[in-house]
LOFILUM-835359 format. One record per residue (C-alpha): x, y, z; residue in three letters. Coordinates in Angstrom, 2 decimals. Layout:
NODE         X         Y         Z     r
NODE         X         Y         Z   ala
...
//
This chain:
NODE         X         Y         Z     r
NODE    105.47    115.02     87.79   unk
NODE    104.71    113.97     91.52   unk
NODE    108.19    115.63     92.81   unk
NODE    106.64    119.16     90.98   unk
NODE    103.41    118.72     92.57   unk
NODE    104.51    118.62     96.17   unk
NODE    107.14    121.48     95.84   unk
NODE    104.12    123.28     95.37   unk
NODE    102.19    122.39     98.08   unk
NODE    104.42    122.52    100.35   unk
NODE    105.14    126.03     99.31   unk
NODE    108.91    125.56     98.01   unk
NODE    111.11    127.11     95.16   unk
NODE    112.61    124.91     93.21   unk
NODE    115.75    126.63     94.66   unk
NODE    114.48    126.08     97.97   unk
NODE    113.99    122.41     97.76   unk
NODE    117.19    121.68     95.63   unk
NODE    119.11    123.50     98.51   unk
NODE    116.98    120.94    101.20   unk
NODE    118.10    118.23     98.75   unk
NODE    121.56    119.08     98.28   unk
NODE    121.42    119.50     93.98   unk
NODE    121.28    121.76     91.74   unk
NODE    118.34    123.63     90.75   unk
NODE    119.03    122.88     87.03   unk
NODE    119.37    119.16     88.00   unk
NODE    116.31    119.23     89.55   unk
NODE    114.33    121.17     86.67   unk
NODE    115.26    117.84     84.93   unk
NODE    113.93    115.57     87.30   unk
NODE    110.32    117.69     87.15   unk
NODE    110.47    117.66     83.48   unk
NODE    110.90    113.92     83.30   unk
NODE    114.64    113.40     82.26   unk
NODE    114.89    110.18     81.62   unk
NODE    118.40    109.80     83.58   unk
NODE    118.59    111.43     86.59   unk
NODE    120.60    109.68     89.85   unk
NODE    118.33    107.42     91.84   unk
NODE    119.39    108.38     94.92   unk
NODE    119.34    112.19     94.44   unk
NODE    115.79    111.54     93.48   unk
NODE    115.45    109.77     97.09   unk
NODE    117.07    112.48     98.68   unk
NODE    114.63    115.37     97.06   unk
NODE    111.66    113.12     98.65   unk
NODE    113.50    113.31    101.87   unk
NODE    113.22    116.58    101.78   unk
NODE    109.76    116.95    100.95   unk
NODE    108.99    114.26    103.99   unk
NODE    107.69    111.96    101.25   unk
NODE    108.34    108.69    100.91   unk
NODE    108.41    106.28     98.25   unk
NODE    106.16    102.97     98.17   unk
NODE    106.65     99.64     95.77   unk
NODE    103.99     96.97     95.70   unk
NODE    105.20     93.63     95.31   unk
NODE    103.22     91.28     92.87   unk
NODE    101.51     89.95     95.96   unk
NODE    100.05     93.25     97.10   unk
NODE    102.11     93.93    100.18   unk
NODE    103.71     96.99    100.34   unk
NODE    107.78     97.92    100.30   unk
NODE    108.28    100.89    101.79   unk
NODE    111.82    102.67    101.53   unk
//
């Protein structure tokens, strides 16, 4: 998963980031391995904390960013 891939480039635990992100390690072990139901806006919050930041395209092609 994307989240996976830049914990590891930017060097991070999984500890490490799920203390930046304010969850659990286990919780985010699930969110690398694809659980299907993890919180939204944890999910936000552990892209926060990798600087990242999430895009949509709407049908028209112009970007949403959040």
């Amino acid at each position: 998963m994307a989240v996976r891939r830049m914990r590891e480039e930017a060097g991070l635990s999984q500890q490490g980031l799920a203390d930046r992100a304010g969850v659990s390690r286990r919780w985010l072990l699930n969110l690398e391995n694809g659980k299907p139901n993890v919180d939204f806006f944890l999910v936000l919050n552990c892209l926060d904390a990798l600087d990242a930041r999430l895009q949509l395209t709407h049908p028209d092609g112009e970007p949403w960013q959040f």
